[in-house]
MARPA-784672 format. One record per residue: x, y, z of N, C-alpha, C in turn; residue in three letters. Coordinates in nm, 2 decimals. Example, Ala and Ser with C-alpha at 12.3 -4.5 7.8 and 13.67 -1.06 7.14 Angstrom:
2
<site <1.32; -0.57; 0.78>; <1.23; -0.45; 0.78>; <1.32; -0.33; 0.78>; "ALA">,
<site <1.28; -0.22; 0.71>; <1.37; -0.11; 0.71>; <1.29; 0.00; 0.79>; "SER">,
***
This chain:
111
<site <0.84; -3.19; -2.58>; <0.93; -3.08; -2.60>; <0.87; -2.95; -2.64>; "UNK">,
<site <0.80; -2.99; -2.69>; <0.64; -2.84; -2.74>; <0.71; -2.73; -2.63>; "UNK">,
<site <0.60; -2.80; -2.53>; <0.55; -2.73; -2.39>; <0.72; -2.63; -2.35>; "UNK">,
<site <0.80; -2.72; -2.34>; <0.91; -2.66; -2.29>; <0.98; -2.51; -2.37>; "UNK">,
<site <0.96; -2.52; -2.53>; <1.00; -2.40; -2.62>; <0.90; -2.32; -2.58>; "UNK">,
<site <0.78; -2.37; -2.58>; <0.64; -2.24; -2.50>; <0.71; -2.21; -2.41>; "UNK">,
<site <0.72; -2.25; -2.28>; <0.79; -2.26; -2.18>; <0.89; -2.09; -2.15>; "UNK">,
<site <1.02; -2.17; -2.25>; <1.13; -2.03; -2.27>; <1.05; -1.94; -2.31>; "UNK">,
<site <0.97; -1.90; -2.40>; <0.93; -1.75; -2.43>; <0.90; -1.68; -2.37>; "UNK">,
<site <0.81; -1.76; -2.23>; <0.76; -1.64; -2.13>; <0.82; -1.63; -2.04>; "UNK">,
<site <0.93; -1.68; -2.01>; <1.01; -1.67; -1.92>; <1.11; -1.52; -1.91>; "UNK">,
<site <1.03; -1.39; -1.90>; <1.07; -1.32; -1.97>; <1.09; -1.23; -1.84>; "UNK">,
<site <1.00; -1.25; -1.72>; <1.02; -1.14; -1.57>; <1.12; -1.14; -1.49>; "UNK">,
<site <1.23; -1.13; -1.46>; <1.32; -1.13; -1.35>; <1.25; -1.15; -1.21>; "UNK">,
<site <1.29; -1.28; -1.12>; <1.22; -1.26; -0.99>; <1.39; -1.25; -0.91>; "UNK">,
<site <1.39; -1.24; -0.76>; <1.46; -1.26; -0.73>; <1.38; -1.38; -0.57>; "UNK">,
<site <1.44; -1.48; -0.58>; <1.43; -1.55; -0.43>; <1.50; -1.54; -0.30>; "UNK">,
<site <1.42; -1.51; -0.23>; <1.49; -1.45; -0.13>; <1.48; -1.60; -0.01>; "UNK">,
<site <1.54; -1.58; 0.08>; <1.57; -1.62; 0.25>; <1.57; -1.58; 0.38>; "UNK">,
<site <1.52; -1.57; 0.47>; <1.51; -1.52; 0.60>; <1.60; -1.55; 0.71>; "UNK">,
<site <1.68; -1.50; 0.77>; <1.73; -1.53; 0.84>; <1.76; -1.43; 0.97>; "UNK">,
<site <1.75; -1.50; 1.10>; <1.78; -1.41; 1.21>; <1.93; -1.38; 1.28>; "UNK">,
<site <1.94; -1.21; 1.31>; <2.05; -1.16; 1.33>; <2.03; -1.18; 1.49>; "UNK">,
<site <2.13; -1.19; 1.59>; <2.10; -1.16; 1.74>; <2.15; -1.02; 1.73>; "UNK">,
<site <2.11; -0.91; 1.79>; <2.14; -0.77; 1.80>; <2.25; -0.77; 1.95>; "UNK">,
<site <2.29; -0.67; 1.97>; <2.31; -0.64; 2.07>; <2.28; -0.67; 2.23>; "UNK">,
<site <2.15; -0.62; 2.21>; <2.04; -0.63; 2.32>; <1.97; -0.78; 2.34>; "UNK">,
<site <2.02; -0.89; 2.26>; <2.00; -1.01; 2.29>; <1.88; -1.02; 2.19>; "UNK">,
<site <1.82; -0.91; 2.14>; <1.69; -0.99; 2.06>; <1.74; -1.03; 1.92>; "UNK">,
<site <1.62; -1.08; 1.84>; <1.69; -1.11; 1.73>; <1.56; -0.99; 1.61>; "UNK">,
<site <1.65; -0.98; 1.46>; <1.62; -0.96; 1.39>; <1.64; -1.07; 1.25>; "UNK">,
<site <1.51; -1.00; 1.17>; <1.49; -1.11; 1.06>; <1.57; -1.03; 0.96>; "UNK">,
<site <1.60; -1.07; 0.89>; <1.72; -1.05; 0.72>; <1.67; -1.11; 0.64>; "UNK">,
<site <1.69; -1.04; 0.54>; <1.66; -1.13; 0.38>; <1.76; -1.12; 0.28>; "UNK">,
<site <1.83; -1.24; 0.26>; <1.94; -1.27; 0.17>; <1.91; -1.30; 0.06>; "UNK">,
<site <1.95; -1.27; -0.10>; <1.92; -1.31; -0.18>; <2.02; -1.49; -0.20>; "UNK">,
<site <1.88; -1.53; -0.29>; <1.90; -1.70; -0.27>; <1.97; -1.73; -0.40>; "UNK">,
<site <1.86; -1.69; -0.50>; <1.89; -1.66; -0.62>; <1.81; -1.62; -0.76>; "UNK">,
<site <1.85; -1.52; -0.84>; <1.73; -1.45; -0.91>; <1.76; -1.53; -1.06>; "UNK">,
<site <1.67; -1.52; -1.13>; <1.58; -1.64; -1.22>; <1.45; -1.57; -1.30>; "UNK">,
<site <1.44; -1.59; -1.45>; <1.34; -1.53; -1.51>; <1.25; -1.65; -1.50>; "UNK">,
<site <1.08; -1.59; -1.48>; <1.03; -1.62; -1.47>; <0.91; -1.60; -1.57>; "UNK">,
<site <0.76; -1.66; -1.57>; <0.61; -1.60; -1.59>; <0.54; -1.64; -1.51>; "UNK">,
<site <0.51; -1.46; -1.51>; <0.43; -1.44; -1.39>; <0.27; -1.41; -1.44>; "UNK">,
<site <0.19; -1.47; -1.31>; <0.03; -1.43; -1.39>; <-0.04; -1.40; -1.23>; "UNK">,
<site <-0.08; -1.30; -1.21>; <-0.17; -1.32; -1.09>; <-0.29; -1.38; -1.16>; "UNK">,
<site <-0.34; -1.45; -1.01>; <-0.45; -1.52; -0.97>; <-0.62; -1.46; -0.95>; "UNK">,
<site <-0.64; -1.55; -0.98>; <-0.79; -1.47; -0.91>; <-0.87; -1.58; -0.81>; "UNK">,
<site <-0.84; -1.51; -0.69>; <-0.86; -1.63; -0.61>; <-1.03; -1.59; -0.55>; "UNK">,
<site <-1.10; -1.67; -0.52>; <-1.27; -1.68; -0.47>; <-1.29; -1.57; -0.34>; "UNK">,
<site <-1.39; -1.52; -0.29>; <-1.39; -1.47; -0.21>; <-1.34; -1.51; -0.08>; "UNK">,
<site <-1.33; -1.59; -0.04>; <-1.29; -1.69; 0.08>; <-1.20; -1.62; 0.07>; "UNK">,
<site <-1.06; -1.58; -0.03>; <-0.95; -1.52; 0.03>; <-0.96; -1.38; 0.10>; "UNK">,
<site <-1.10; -1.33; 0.08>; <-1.09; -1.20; 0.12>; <-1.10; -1.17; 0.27>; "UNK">,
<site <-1.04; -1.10; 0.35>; <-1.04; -1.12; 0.46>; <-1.13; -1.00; 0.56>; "UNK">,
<site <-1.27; -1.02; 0.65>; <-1.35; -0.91; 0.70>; <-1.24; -0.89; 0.85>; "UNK">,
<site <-1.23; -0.77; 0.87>; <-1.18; -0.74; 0.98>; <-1.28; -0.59; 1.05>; "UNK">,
<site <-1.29; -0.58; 1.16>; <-1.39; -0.49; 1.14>; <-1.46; -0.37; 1.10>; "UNK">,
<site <-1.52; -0.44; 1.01>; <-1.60; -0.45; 0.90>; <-1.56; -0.34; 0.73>; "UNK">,
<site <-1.45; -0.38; 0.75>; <-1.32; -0.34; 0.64>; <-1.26; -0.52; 0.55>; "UNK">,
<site <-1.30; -0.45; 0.44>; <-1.24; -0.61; 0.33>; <-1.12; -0.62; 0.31>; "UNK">,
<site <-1.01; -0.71; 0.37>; <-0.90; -0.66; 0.32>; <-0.87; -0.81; 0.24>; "UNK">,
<site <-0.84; -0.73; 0.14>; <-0.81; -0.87; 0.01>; <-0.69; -0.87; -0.03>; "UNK">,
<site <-0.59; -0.98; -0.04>; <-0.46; -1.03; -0.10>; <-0.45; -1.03; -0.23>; "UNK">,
<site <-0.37; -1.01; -0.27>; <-0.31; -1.06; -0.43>; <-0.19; -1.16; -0.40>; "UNK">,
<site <-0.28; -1.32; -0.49>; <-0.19; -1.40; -0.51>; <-0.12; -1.41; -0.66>; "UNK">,
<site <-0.02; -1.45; -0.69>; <0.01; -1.46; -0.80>; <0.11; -1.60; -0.82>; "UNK">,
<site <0.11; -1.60; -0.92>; <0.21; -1.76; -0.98>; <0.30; -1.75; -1.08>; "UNK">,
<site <0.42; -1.79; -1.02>; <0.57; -1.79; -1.09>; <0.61; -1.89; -1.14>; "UNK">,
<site <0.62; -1.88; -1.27>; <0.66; -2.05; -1.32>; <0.79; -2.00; -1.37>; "UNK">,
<site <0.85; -2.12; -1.33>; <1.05; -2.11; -1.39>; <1.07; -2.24; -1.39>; "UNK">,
<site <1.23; -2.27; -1.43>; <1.27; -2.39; -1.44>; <1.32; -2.43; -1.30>; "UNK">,
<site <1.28; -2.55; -1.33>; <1.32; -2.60; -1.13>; <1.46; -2.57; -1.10>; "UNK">,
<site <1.40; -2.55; -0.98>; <1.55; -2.53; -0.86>; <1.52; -2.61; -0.73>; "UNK">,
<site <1.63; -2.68; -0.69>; <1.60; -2.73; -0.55>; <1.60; -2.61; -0.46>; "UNK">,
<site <1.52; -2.70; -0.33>; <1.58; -2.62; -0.23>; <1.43; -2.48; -0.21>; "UNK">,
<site <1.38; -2.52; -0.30>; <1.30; -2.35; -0.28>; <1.17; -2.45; -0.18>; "UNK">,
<site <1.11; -2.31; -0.05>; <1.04; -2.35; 0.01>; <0.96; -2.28; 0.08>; "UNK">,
<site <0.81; -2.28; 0.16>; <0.73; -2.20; 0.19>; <0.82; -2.09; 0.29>; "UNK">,
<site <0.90; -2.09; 0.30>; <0.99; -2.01; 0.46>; <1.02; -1.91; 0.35>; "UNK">,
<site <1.03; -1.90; 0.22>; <1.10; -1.80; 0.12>; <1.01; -1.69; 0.13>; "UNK">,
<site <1.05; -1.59; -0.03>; <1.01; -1.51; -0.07>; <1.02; -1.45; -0.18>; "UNK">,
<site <0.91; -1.39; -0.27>; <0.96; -1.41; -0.40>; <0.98; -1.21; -0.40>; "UNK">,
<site <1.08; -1.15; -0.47>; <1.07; -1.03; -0.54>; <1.08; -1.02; -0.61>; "UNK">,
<site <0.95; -0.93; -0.68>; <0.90; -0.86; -0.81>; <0.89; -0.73; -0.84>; "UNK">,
<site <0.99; -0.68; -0.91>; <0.97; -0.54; -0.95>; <0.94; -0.47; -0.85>; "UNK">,
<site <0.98; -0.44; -0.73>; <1.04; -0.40; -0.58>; <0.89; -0.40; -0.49>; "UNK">,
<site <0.81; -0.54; -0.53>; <0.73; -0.64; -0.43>; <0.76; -0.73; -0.36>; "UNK">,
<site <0.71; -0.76; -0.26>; <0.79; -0.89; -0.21>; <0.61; -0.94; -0.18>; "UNK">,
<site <0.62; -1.11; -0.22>; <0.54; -1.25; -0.18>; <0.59; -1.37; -0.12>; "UNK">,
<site <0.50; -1.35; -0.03>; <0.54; -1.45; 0.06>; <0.50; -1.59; 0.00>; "UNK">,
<site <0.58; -1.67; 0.00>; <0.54; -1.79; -0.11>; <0.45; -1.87; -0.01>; "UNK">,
<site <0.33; -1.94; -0.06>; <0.23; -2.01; -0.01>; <0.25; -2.13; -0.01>; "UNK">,
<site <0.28; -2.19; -0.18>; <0.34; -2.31; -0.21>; <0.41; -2.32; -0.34>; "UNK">,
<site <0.46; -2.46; -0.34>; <0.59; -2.49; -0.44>; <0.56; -2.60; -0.49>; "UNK">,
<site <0.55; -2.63; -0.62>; <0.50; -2.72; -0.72>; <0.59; -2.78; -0.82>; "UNK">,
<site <0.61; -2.90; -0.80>; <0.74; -2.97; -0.89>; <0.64; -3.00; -0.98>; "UNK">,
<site <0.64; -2.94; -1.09>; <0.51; -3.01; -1.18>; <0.54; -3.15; -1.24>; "UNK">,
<site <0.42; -3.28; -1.23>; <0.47; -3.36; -1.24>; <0.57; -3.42; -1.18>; "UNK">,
<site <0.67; -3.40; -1.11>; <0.75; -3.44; -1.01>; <0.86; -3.47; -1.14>; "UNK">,
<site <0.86; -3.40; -1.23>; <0.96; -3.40; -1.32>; <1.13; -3.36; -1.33>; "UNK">,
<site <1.09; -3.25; -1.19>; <1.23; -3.18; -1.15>; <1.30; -3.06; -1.29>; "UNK">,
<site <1.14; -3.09; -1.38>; <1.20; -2.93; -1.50>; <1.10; -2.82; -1.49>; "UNK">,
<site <1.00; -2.84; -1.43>; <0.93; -2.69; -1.42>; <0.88; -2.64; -1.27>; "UNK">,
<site <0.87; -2.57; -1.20>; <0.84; -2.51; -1.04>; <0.77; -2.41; -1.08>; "UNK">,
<site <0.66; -2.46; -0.99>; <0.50; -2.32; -0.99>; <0.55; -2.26; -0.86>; "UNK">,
<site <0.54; -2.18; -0.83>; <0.52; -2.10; -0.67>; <0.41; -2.01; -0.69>; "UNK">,
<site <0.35; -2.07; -0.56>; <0.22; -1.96; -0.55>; <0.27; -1.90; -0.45>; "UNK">,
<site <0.21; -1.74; -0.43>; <0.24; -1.69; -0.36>; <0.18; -1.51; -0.31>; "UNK">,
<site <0.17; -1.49; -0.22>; <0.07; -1.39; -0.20>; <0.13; -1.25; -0.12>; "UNK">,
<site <0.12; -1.13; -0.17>; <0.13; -1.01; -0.18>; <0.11; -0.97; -0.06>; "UNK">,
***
């Protein structure tokens, strides 16, 4: 029960979870949309991820920022999402039932 009162205190960042979805336009193509899923306080901590994430393209470094959202579980959340922060958007990487307990969800997710 500790961990869980730790838990609420930092749950202190507003995220909002978003969804993707395609419109067909007029002209038959389609367009992507982002619907809010549903927003949820969270703690957030970026990551420090190894060089391996940094990406050479020629001969320019372009490096991501991942970061990790911990909240109380919600079903249903999944790599197809997106998390917004403070008017960022991350594209979620992965989703972590910790413990498979169904009370806490990590999302990792990258900038």
């Amino acid at each position: 029960m500790k961990n869980q009162y730790n838990l609420s205190s930092k749950l202190r960042s507003r995220i909002t979870i978003q969804k993707s979805y395609e419109i067909i336009d007029d002209s038959g193509g389609t367009t992507a949309n982002w619907v809010d899923v549903i927003k949820v306080f969270a703690y957030v901590l970026p990551l420090e991820i190894p060089l391996s994430a940094e990406h050479i393209y020629t001969n320019q470094i372009i490096t991501s920022n991942y970061y990790k959202f911990i909240m109380r579980y919600i079903p249903g959340i999944t790599c197809k999402m997106r998390v917004v922060y403070k008017e960022r958007f991350f594209n979620i990487q992965n989703v972590i039932n910790e413990l498979e307990e169904n009370k806490i969800l990590k999302i990792i997710a990258k900038e």
